[in-house]
N, C-alpha and C positions, 0 to 999 in steps of 0.2 A: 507311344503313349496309349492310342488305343489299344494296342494287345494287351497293356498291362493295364487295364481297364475292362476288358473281356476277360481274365485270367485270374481279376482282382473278386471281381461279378461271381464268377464259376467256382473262386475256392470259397467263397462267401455261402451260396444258393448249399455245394455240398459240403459244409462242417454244419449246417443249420437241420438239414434233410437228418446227417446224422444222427444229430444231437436229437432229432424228435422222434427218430427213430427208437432210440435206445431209452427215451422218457417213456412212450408209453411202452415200450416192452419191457423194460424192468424197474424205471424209477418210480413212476405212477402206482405201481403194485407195491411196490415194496416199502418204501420212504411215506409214512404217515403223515411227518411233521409236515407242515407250508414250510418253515424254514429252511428244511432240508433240500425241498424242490427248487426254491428261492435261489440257495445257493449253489445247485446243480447251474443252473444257469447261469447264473454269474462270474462262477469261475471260467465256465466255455465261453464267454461274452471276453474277457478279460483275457481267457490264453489268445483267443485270436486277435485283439485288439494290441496285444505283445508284440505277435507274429508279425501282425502289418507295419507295426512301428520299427518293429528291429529291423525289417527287409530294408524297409524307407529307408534309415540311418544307413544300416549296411554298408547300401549301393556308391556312396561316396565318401566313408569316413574312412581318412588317410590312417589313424592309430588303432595299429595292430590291437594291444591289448582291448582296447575299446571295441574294437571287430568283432573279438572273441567274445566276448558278452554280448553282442547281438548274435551271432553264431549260435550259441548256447541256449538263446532264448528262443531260437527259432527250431533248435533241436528241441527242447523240452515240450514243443506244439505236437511237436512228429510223434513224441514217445506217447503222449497222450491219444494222439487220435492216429493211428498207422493202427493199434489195437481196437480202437471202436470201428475203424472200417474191416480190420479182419472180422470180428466179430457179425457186423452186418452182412457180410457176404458168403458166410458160414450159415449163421441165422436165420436168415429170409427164407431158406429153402424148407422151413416150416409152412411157410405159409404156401408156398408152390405144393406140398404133401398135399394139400385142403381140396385143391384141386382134383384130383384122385381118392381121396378119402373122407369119411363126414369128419372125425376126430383132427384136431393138428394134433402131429408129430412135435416132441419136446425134444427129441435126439438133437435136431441142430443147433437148438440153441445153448445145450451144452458143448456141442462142439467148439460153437462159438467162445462159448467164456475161455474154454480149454486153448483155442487157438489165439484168443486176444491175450492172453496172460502169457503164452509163449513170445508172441512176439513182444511185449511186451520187455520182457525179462532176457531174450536175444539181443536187443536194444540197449537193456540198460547195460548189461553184459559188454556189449563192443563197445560203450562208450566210458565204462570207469574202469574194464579191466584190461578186456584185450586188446585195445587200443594201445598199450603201451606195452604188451608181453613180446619181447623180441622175442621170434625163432630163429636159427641160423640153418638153412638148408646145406648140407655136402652132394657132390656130385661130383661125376669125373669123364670128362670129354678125351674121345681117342680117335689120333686120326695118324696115316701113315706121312702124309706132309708135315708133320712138324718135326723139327732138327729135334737129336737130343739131348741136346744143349737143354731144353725145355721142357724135357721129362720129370713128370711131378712139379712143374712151375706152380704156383697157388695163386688165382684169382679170385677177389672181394669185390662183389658188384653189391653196394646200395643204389639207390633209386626213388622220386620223388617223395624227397623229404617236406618239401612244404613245410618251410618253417612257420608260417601266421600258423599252422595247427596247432601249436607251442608255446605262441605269445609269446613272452619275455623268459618260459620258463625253460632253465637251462638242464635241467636234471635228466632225462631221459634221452636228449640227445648225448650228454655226457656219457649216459650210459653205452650209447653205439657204441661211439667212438673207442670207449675199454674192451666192449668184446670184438670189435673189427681188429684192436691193436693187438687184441690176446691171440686171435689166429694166427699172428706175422705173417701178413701174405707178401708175395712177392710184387703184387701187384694190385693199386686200388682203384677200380673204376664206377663213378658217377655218372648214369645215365638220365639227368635232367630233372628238371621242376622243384630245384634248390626252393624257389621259393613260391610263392601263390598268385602276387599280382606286383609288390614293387620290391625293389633293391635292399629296400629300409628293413623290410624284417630278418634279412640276414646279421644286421647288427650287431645283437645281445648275445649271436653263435658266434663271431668271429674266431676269441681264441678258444674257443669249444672246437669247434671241425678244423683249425689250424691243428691238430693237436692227432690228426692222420696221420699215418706212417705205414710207410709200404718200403721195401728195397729199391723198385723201380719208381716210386713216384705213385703220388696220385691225380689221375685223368678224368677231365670230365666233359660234359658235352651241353648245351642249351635244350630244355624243351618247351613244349608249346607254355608254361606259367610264365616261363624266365623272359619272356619279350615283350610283357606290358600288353598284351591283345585284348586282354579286359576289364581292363581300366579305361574310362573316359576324362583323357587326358586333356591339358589346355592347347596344345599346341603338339605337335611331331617330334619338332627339337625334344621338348621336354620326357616325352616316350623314347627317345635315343639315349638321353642323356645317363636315362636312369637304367638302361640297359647297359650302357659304358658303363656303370657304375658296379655293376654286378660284374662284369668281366672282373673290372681293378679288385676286388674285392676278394673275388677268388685266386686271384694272383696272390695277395696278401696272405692269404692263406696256405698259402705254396700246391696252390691246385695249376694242375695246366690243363687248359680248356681248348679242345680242339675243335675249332671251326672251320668245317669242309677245310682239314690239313692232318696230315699223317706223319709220325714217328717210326722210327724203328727202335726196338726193344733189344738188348743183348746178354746174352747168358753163355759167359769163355767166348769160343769162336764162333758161335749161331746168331741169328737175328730172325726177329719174325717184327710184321707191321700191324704201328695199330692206326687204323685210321678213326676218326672222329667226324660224323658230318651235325651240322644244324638239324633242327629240326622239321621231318616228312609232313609239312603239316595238311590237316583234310579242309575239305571244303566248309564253311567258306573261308578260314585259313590260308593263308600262302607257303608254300613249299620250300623253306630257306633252304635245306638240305641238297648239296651238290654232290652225288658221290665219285663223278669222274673228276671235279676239282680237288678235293680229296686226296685222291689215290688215280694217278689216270691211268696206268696200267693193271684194270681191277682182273686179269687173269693170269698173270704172270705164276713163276713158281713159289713163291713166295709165301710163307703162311702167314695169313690175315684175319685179324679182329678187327671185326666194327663192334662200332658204339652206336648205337639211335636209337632215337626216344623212342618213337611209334615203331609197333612192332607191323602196322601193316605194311611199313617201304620193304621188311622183308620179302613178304609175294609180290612185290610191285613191283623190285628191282633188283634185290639180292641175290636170292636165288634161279633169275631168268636171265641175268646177265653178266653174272661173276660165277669168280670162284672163290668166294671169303669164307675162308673155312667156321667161325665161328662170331655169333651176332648178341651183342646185349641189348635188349631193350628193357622199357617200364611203363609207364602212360596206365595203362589202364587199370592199375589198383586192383583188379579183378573187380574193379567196380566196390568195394568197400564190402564186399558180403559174397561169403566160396560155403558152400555145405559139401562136405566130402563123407565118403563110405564104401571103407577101401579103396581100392580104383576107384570108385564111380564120386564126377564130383560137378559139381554146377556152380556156375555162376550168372548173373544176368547179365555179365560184361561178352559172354557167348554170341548176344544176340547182334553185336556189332564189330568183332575180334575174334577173327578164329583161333588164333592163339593167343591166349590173353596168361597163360601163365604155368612156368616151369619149362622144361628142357623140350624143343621141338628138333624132326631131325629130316632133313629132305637129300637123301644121295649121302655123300659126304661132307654137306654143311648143316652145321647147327645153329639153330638160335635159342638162348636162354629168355624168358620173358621175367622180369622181379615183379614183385606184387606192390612194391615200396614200403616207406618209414611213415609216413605221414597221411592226411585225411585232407580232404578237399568238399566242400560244404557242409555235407554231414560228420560233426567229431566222432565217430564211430565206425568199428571192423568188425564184423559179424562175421566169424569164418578167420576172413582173410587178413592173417597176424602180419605185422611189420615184419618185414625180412631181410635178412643178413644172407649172398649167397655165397658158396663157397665152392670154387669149380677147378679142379685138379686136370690137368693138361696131361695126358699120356701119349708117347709115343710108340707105335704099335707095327710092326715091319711087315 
């Protein structure tokens, strides 16, 4: 309660510093009427007065749709002021110029308007459009252990879909599921975070994502959303229960859900393993993920896929103690915001994930990282589109 009281203090002291900021640098000058000053302030009085209310409700209101309207309202705070702090920190370096010279410099604060109205508009952009424009990436993994029984195999990795991003609305998952079925893959696999915080918002999807089709089936695996970790629950029981709930669910769906336990796959006379573990989770987090209960002989001849959420168990364990030729993970969204140019591409998810997305390759194991379907506090993808991957298996002698 104190932190969120110090946090409550500090976004107060800095949405106010803003707001006076940007009064006397251009409302003061420009805006004649009293009215209009009037109502500069009132609307900033009112967006954060939103902000505090929506968060309040947020933090324990069990209906999804209900969520999403506090969600929304806490994004529309972001859109409005994410641009007046770019603005201010463009801006300001007018007056540092003064320092150095009698005249200010006007160059920053055009910078400013220029760089507020971008972000701006990058903003509204990932949250009404490319939030919902699938891409489907192809690619094609070759390795001389795979039988070729499995040559040209086709695997469909989606990845934290987070249904509460969706509310009740069933339409654009609808749409996955047409272009995942329009591939025909051989193979469908789900690398976690079906949903955001309980069981219940899988609901409204049920025969939406029953409605997968793969030759071999479709696979999937828990990550750090699916286990209730941030929810404040009444009891333990009841954080168990609702995770059992999410299991049966996806059974109904005719998903099969591997928890630290492995399958073999076959194509004519070949077989390759997939194994499935829980999820690597971080600190302060617990680590459900077993990969020697899994799979206990992780070096054998045998050609293996894992599935795990977090893509850091890869350097932690995959690649230092196996030989799993090929690793899906997802988790980190690339952080909801990728700026690319040509090769060269960035994301903020960098600064904690060194491989936060697309195909990584260390010797002769690979891991793929998804970017995911779905959005997680902020409803918006700047950059980083929902993804559909598509990754062709070759065998190469």
């Amino acid at each position: 309660m104190r932190l969120q009281l110090i946090a409550f203090f500090a976004l107060v002291c800095i949405n106010f510093a803003i707001d006076f900021y940007i009064y006397f640098r251009i409302i003061r000058k420009t805006c004649r009427y009293v009215w209009l000053r009037i109502s500069y302030w009132g609307i900033n009085c009112l967006l954060l007065a939103a902000f505090l209310f929506a968060y309040a409700l947020m933090k324990n209101h069990q209906d999804v749709d209900n969520r999403m309207v506090f969600i929304w309202f806490m994004f529309i705070y972001f859109l409005v002021y994410a641009p007046k702090i770019t603005y201010f920190l463009l801006s300001v370096w007018d007056y540092v110029s003064c320092l150095f010279r009698k005249k200010m410099l006007r160059i920053f604060h055009y910078a400013g308007i220029v760089g507020a109205l971008f972000v701006f508009g990058s903003m509204a952009y990932g949250a009404f459009i490319n939030r919902e424009r699938l891409v489907i990436r192809e690619l094609s993994v070759e390795s001389s252990r795979l039988p070729e029984g499995f040559n040209d195999y086709k695997i469909v990795q989606i990845s934290d879909i987070h249904l509460e991003s969706f509310g009740s609305d069933t339409i654009f998952i609808s749409e996955m599921v047409r272009q995942v079925n329009k591939l025909e893959p051989d193979l469908i696999v789900f690398t976690g975070d079906l949903v955001t915080l309980r069981s219940a918002e899988l609901e409204p999807f049920l025969h939406v994502l029953s409605g997968l089709k793969a030759k071999n089936g479709v696979y999937s695996i828990l990550g750090n959303h699916d286990y209730g970790d941030y929810v404040p629950w009444k009891n333990v029981s009841e954080k168990l229960e609702d995770r059992k709930l999410l299991r049966i669910k996806e059974k109904e769906m005719g998903w099969r859900m591997l928890n630290n336990e492995s399958v073999y796959l076959y194509s004519g006379n070949d077989s390759v393993a997939l194994i499935g573990v829980e999820n690597w989770g971080e600190p302060p987090f617990p680590k459900y993920g077993n990969l020697r209960a899994a799979y206990p002989d992780l070096n054998d001849d045998c050609f293996k896929i894992l599935l795990t959420h977090n893509p850091m168990h890869w350097d932690e364990e995959v690649i230092s103690g196996t030989n799993i030729d090929l690793s899906f993970s997802g988790h980190t969204h690339a952080m909801q915001i990728k700026l690319q140019l040509g090769d060269w591409r960035y994301s903020p998810a960098e600064i904690r994930y060194p491989r936060w997305s697309g195909l990584y390759r260390e010797g002769n194991q690979y891991l793929y990282v998804n970017e995911g379907i779905g959005c997680v506090f902020m409803p918006m993808r700047v950059g980083a589109t929902p993804e559909i991957t598509v990754i062709r298996l070759k065998c190469i002698s």
